[in-house]
DONUVO-195117 format. One record per residue (C-alpha): residue number from 1; residue in three letters; x, y, z. Coordinates in steps of 0.2 Angstrom, whole numbers. Last residue first. Layout:
BEGIN
   num   residu      px      py      pz
   NUM      ALA       X       Y       Z
...
END
This chain:
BEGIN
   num   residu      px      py      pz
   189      UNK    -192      54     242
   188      UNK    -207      59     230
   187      UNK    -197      47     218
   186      UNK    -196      35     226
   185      UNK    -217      33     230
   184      UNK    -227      33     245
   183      UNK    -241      26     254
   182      UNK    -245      25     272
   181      UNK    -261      30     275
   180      UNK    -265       8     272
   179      UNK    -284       5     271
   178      UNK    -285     -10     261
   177      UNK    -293      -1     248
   176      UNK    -279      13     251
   175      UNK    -267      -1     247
   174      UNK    -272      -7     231
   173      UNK    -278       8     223
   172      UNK    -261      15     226
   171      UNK    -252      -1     221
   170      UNK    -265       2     206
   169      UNK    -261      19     200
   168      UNK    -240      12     205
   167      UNK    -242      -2     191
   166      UNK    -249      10     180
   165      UNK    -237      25     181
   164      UNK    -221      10     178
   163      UNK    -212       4     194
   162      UNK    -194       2     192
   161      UNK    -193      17     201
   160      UNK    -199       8     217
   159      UNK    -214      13     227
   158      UNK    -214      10     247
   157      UNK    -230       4     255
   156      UNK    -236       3     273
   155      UNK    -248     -10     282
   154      UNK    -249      -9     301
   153      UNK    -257       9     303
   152      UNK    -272       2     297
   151      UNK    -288      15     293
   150      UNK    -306      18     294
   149      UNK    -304      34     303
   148      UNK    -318      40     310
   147      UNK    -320      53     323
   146      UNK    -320      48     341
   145      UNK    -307      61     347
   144      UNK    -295      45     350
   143      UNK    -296      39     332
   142      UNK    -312      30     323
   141      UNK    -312      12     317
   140      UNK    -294       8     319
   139      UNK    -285      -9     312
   138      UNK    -271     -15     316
   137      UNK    -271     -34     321
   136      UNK    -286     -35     309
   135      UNK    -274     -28     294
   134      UNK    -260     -36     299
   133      UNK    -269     -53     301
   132      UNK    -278     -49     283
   131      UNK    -259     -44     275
   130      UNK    -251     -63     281
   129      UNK    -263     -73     275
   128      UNK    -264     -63     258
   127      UNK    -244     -66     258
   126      UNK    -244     -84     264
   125      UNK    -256     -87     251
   124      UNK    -247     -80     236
   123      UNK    -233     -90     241
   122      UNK    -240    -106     242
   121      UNK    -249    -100     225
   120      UNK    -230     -96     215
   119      UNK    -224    -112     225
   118      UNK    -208    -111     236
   117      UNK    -189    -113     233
   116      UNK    -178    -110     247
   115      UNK    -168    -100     253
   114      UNK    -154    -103     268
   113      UNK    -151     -97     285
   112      UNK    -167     -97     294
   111      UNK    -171     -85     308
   110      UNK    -189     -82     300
   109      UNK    -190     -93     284
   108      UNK    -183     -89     269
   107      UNK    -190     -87     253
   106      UNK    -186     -88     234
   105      UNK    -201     -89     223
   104      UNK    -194     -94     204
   103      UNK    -186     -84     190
   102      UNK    -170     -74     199
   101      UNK    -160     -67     184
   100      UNK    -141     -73     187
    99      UNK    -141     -78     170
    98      UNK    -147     -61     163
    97      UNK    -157     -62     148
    96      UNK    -173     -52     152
    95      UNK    -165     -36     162
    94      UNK    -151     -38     155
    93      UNK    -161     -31     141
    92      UNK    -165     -16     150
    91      UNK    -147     -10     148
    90      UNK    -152       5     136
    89      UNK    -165      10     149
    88      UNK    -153      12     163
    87      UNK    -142      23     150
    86      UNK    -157      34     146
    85      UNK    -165      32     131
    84      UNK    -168      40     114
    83      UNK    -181      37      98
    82      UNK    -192      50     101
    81      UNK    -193      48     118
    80      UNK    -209      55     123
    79      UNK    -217      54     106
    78      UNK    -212      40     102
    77      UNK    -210      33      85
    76      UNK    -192      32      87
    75      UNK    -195      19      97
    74      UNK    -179      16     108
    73      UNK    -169       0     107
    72      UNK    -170     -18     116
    71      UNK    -157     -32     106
    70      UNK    -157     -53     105
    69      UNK    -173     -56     115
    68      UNK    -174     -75     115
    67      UNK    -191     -84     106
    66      UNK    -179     -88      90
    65      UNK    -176     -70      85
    64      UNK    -184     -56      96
    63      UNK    -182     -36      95
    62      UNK    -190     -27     107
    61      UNK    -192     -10     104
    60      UNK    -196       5     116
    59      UNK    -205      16     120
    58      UNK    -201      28     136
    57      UNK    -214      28     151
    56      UNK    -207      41     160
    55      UNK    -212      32     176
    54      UNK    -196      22     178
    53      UNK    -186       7     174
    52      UNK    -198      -4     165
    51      UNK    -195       3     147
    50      UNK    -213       1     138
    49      UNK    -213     -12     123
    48      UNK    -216     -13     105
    47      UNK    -213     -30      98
    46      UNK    -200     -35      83
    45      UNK    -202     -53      76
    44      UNK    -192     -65      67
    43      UNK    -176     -54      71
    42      UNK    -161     -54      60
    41      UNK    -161     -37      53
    40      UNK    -159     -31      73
    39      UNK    -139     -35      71
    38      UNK    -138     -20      61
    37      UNK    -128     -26      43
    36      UNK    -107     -24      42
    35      UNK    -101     -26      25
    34      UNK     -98      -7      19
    33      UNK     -91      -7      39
    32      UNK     -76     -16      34
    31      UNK     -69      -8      17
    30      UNK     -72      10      28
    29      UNK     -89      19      25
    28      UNK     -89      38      32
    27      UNK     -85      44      13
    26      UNK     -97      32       6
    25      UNK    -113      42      16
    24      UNK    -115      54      30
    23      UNK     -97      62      27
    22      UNK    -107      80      21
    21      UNK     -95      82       4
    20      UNK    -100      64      -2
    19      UNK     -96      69     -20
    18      UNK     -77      64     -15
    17      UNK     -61      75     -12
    16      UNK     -65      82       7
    15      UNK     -73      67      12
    14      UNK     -63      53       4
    13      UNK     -48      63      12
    12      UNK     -59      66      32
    11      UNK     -63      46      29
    10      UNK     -45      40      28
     9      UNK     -44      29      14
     8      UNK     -33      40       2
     7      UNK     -20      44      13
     6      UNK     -15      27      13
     5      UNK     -17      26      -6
     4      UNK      -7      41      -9
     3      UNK       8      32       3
     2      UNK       7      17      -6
     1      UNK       0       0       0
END
């Protein structure tokens, strides 16, 4: 390779000498990347999705080949995004693949030193059984002036930014149902 020809092949040359006078075209292309393809051509399917990560609610696209996820990127039909997002959403797809994902009921019994494995409905019902005997242990009809309260100071909730607007619209439904005042979010903290 000559001297002329080395100079030749650096984009800021091909550039500045070729028809491509902005660099957004053959000028920008190197030998190699005039071959390369996106790896989102090979998907079966693309889904739209929601990023998980907070209550922005950014679009995303969810590109799957083979039933596995093989690449998450913004929606550039979006209007809250437009296409963009944040480095936590970027990464959500660590969220779906990661091998140290935890995929089954892990629980661990009071002063118990190791998990275990339980049933989604064993679980569930330990929970509900758990929340009514709170609740009735707790529970106050009026307050000491006699006016009514209706309430359980014995149940409280703490939002999580990974929450999305509708999972926390029902949390909060949820939990001032049961009767719960103390109900807050993250990202009021």
């Amino acid at each position: 390779m000559g001297v002329k020809t080395f100079i030749g092949s650096w984009p800021l040359v091909r550039q500045a000498t070729g028809e491509d006078r902005l660099g957004r075209g053959s000028a920008a292309m190197s030998p190699r990347s005039e071959h390369l393809s996106p790896r989102t051509v090979e998907a079966d399917k693309v889904v739209d999705s929601v990023c998980p990560f907070c209550a922005v609610g950014c679009a995303q696209k969810v590109y799957v080949k083979d039933g596995q996820v093989t690449q998450i990127e913004g929606n550039p039909a979006s209007p809250i995004s437009r296409g963009r997002l944040c480095p936590k959403g970027s990464a959500s797809k660590q969220l779906v693949t990661s091998p140290t994902r935890v995929t089954k009921v892990r629980y661990r019994r009071p002063h118990g030193t190791e998990w275990e494995d339980l049933e989604l409905d064993t679980a569930m019902d330990m929970i509900a059984d758990r929340v009514i005997e709170t609740r009735k242990q707790f529970w106050e009809w009026e307050d000491d002036q006699g006016r009514r309260t209706r309430r359980t100071t014995g149940i409280a909730s703490l939002g999580g930014a990974t929450l999305d607007n509708e999972e926390n619209y029902l949390m909060k439904k949820l939990y001032t149902a049961m009767g719960a005042i103390q109900i807050e979010n993250q990202a009021r903290i």
